[in-house]
C-alpha positions as CSV (number, residue, x, y, z in Angstrom):
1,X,8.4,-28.9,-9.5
2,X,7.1,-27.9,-12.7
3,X,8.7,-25.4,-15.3
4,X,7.4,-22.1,-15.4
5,X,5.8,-22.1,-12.6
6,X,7.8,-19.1,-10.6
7,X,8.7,-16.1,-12.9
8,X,10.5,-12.8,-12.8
9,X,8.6,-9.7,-14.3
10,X,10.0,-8.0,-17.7
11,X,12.2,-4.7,-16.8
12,X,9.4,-2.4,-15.6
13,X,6.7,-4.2,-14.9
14,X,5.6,-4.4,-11.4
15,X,4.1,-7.3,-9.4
16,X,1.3,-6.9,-6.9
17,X,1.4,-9.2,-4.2
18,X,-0.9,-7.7,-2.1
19,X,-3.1,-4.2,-1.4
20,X,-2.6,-1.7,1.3
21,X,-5.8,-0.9,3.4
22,X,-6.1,2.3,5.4
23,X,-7.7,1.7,9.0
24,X,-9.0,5.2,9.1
25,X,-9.8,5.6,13.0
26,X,-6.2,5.4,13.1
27,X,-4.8,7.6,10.6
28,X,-3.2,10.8,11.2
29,X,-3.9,12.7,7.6
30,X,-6.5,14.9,9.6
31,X,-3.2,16.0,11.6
32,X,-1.6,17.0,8.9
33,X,0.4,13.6,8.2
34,X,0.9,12.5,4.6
35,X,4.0,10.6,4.6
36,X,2.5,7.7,3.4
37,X,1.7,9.5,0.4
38,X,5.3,10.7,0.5
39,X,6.6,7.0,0.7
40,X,4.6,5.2,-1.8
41,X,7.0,4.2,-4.5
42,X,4.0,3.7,-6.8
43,X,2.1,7.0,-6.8
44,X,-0.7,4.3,-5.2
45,X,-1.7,7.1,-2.9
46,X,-4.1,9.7,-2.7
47,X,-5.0,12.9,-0.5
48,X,-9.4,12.9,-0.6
49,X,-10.0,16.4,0.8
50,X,-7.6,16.4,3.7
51,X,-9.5,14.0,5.6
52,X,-8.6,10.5,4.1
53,X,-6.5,8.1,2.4
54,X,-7.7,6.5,-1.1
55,X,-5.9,3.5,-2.2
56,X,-5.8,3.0,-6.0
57,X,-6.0,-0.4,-6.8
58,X,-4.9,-0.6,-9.8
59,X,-1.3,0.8,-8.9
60,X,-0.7,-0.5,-5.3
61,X,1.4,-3.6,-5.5
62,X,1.3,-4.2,-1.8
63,X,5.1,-3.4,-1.3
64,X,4.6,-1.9,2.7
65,X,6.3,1.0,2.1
66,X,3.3,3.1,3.0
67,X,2.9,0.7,6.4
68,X,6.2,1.1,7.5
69,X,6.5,4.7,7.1
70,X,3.3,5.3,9.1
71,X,3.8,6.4,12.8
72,X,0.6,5.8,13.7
73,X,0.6,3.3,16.6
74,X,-1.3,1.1,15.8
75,X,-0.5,1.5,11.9
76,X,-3.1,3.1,10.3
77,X,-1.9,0.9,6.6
78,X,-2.4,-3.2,6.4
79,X,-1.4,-4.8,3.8
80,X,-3.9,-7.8,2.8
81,X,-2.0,-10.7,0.5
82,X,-3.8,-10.6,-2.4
83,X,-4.4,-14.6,-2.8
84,X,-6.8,-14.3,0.6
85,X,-4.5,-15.3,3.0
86,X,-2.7,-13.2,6.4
């Protein structure tokens, strides 16, 4: 294997390996649920008028914390890989 190929971030930094995606039909914000928001250890999260979800891009490192702390059933979070594969 080649050197430098696998590498650890700097103290701080954070590493996105993929992006969480809100199924909407399936979320319960409009029920009053926010603990996704609660969960997200990146501040990723955000409460649009008390009727959606808006993921931020830029800070969502695809972690899951928001999918595993939805009760939804079905989830209403995915997380998609960011290299385009499940």
């Amino acid at each position: 294997m080649p050197k430098g190929v696998l590498t650890l971030p700097n103290e701080g930094e954070r590493t996105a390996i993929g992006r969480a995606r809100l199924i909407r039909d399936r979320c319960l914000v409009r029920e009053g649920c926010s603990i996704c928001i609660e969960r997200c250890p990146e501040g990723a999260l955000t409460l649009i008028f008390g009727r959606t979800i808006r993921v931020s891009k830029r800070r969502c490192t695809g972690c899951g914390g928001c999918r595993h702390a939805c009760p939804a059933k079905p989830k209403a979070m995915s997380i998609e890989p960011l290299n385009g594969r499940p």
